[in-house]
MMTF fields as JSON, N, C-alpha, C and O atoms, coordinates in Angstrom:
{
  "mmtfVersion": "1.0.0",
  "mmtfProducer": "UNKNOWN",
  "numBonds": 307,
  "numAtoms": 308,
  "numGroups": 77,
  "numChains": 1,
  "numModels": 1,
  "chainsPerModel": [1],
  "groupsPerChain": [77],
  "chainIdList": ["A"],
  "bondAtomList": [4, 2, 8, 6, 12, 10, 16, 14, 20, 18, 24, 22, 28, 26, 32, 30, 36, 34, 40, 38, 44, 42, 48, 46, 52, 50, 56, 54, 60, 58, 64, 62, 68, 66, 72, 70, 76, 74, 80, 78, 84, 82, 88, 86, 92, 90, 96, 94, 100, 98, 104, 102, 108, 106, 112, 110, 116, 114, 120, 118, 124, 122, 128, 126, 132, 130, 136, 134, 140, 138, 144, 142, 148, 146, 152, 150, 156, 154, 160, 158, 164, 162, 168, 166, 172, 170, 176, 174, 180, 178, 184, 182, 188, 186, 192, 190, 196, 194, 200, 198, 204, 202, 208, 206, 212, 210, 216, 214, 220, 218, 224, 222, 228, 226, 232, 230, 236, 234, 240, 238, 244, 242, 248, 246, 252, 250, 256, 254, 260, 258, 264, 262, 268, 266, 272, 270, 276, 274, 280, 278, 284, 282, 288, 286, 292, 290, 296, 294, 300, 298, 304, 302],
  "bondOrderList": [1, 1, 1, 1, 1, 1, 1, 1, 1, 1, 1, 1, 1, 1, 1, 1, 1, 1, 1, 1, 1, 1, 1, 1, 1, 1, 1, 1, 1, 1, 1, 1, 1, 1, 1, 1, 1, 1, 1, 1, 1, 1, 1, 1, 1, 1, 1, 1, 1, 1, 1, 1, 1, 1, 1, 1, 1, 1, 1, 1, 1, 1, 1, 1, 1, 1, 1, 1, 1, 1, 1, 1, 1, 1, 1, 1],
  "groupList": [{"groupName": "UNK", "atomNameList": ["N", "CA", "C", "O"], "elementList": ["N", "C", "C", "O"], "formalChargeList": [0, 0, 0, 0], "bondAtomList": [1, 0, 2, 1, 3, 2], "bondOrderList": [1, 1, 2], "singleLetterCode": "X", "chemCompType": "L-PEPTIDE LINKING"}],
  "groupTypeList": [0, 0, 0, 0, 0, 0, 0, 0, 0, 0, 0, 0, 0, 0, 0, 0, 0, 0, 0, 0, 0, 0, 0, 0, 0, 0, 0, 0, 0, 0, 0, 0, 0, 0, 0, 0, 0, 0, 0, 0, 0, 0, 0, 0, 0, 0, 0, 0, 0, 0, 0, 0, 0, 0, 0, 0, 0, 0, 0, 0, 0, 0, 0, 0, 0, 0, 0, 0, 0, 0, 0, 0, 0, 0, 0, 0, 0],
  "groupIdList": [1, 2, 3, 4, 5, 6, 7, 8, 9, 10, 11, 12, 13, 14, 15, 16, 17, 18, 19, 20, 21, 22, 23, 24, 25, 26, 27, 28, 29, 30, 31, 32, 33, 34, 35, 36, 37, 38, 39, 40, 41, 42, 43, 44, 45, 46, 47, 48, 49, 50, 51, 52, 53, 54, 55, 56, 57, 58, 59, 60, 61, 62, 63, 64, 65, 66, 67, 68, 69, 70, 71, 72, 73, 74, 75, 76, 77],
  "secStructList": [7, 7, 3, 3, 3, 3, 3, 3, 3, 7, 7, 1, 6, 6, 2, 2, 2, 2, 2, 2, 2, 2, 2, 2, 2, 2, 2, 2, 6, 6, 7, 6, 6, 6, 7, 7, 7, 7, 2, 2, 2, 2, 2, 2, 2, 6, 1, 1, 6, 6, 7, 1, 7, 3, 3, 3, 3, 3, 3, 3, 3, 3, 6, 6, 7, 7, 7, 7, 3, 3, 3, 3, 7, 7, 3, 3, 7],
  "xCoordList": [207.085, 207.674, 209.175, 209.908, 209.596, 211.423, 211.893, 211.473, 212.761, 213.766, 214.707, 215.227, 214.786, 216.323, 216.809, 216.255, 218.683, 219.271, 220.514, 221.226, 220.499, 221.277, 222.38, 222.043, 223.279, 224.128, 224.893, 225.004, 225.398, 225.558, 226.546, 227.007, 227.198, 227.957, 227.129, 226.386, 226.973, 226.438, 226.622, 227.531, 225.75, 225.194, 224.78, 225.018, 224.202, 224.35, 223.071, 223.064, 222.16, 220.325, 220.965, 220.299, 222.46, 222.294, 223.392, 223.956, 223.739, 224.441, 223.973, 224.655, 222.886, 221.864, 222.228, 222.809, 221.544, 221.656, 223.01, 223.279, 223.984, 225.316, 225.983, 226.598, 225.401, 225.687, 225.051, 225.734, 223.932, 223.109, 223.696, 223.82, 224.243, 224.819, 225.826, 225.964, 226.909, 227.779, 228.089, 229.028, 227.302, 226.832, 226.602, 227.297, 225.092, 225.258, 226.037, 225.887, 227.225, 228.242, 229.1, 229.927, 229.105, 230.127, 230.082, 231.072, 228.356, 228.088, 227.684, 227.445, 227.619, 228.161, 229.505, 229.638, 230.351, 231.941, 232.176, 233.306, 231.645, 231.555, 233.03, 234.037, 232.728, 233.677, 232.679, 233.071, 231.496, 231.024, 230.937, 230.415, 231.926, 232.141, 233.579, 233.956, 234.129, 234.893, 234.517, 235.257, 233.594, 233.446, 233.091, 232.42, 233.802, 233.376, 233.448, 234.288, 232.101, 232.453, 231.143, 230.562, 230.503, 229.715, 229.323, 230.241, 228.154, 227.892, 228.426, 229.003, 228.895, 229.942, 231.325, 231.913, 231.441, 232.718, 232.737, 233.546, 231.387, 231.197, 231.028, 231.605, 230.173, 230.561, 231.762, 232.187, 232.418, 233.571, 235.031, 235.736, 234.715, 235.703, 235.14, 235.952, 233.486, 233.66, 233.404, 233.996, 232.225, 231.711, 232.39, 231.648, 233.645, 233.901, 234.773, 234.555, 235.67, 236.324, 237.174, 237.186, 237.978, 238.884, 238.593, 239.253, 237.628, 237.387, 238.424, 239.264, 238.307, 239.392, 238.818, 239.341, 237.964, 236.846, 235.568, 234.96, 235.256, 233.984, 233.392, 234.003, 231.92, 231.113, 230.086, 229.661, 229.578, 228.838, 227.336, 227.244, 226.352, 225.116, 224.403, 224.295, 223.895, 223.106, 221.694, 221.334, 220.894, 219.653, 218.631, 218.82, 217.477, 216.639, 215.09, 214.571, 214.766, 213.66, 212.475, 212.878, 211.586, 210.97, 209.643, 208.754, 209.623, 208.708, 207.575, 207.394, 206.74, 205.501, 205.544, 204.576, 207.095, 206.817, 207.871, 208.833, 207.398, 208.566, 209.808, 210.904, 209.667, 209.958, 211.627, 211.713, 212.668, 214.143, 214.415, 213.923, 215.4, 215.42, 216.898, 217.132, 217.658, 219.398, 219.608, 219.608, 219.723, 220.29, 221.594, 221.785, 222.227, 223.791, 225.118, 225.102, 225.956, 227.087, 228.488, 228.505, 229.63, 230.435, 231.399, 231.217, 232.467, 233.64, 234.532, 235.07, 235.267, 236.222, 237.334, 237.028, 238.257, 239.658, 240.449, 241.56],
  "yCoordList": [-19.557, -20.004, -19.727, -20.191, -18.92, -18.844, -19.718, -19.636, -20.366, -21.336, -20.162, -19.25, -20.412, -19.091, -20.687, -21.761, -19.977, -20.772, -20.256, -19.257, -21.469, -20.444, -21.564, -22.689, -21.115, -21.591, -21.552, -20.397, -22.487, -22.786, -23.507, -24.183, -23.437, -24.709, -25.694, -25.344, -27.089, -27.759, -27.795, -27.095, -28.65, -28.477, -30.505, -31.407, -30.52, -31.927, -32.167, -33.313, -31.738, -31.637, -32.444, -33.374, -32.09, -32.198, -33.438, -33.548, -34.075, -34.991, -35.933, -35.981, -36.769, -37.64, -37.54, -38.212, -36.36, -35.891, -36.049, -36.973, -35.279, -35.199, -36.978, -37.437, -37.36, -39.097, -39.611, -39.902, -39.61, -40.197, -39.511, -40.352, -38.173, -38.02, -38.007, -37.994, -38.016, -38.924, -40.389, -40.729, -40.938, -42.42, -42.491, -43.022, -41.579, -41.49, -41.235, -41.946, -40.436, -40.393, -41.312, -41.338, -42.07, -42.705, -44.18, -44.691, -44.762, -45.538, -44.883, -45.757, -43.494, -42.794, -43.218, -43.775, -42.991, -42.518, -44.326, -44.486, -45.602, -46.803, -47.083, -47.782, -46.503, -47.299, -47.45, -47.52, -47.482, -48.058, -49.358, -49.575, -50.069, -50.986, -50.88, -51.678, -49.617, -49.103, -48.07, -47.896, -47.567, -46.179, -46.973, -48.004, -46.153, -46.343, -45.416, -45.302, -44.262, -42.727, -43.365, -44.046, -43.021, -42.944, -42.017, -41.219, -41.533, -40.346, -40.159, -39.09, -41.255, -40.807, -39.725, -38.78, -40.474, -39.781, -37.925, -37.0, -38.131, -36.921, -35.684, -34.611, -36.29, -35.532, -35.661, -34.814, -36.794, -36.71, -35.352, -34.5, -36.093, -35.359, -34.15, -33.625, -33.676, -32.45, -31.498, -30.433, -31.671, -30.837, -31.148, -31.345, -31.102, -31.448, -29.595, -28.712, -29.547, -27.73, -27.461, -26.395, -28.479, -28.546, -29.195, -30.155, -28.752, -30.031, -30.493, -29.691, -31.472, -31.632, -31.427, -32.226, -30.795, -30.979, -30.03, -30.053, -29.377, -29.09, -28.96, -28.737, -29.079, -29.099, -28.05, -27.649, -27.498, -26.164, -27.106, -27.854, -26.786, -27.337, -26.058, -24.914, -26.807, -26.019, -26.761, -27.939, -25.198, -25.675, -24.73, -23.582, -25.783, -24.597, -24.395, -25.123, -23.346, -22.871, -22.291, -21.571, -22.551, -22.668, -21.464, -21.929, -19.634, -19.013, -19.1, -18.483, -20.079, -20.45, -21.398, -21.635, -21.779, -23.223, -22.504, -22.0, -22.546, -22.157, -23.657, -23.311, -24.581, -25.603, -25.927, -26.278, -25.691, -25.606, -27.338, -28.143, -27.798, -29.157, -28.663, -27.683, -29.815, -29.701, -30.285, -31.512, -30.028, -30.291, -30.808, -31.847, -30.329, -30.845, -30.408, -29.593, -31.31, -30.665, -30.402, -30.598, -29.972, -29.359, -29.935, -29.565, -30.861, -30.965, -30.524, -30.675, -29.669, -28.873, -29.743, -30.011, -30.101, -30.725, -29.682, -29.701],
  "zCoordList": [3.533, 4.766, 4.723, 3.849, 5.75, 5.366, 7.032, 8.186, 6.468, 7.377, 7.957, 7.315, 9.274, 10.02, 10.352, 10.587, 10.176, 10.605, 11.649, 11.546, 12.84, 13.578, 14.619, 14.988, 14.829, 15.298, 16.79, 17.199, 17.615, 19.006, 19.129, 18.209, 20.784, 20.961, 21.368, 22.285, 20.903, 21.458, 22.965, 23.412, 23.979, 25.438, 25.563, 24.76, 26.735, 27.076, 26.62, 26.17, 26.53, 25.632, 24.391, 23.937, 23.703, 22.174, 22.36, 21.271, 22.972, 23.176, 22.208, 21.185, 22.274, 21.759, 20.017, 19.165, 20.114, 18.439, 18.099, 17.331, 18.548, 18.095, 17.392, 16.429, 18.518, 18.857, 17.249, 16.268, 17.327, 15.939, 14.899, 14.008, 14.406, 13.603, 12.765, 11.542, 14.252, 14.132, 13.507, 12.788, 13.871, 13.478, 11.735, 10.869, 11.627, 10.397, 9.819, 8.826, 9.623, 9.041, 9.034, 8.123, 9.823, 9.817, 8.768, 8.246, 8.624, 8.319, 6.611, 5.778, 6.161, 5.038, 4.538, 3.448, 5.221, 5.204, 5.278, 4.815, 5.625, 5.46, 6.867, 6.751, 7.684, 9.05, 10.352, 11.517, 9.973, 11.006, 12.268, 13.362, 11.155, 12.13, 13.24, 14.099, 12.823, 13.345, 14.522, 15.489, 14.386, 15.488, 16.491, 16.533, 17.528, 18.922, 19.708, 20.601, 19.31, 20.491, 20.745, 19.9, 22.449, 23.448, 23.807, 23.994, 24.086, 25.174, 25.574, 25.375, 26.844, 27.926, 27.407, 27.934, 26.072, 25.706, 25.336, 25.396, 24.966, 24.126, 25.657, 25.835, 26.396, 28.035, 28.664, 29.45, 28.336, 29.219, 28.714, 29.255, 27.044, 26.894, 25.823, 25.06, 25.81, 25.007, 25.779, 25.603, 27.085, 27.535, 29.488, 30.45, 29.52, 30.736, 30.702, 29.873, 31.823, 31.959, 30.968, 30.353, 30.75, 29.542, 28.442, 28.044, 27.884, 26.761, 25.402, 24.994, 24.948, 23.834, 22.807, 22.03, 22.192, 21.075, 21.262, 22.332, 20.441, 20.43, 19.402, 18.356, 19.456, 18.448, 18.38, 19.463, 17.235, 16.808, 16.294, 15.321, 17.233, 16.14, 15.643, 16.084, 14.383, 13.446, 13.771, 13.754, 14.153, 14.122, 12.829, 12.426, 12.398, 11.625, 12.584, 13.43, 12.122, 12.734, 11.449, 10.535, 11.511, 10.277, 10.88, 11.594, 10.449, 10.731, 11.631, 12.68, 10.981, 11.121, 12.863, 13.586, 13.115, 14.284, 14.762, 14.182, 16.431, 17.272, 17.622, 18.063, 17.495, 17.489, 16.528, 15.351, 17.409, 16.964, 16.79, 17.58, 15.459, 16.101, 15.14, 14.433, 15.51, 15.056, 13.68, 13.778, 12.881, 11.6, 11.385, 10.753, 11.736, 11.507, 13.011, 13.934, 12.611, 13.813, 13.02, 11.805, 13.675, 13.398, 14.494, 15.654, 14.192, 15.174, 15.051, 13.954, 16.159, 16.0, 16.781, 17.943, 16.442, 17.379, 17.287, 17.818]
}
């Protein structure tokens, strides 16, 4: 079975994900009781005309399954 891996700007589909991974990290990195980004935020301010931020997701795709799901993100400031 070979894994492709491939890369994007994230889109408003990946909002969700971005969000949960975020999270996880954060509660990694131990400031979770600190974060406070929102969806809203991540549309307002990643994917609006000017955005302040963007993020690259990594998705894998595994031969055998057409079925893409996101692995990791990438924030760019």
């Amino acid at each position: 079975m070979t894994i492709a891996i491939s890369t994007r700007p994230f889109e408003h589909r990946d909002v969700a994900t971005v969000l949960a991974l975020m999270r996880g990290l954060a509660v990694f990195e131990g400031y979770i009781d600190k974060f406070a980004v929102t969806e809203r935020d991540l549309i307002d301010h990643g994917l609006c005309d000017s955005p302040r931020f963007g993020v690259f997701v990594a998705e894998a795709r595994r031969s055998r399954r057409r079925h893409r799901r996101p692995v990791c993100h990438s924030l760019d400031l």
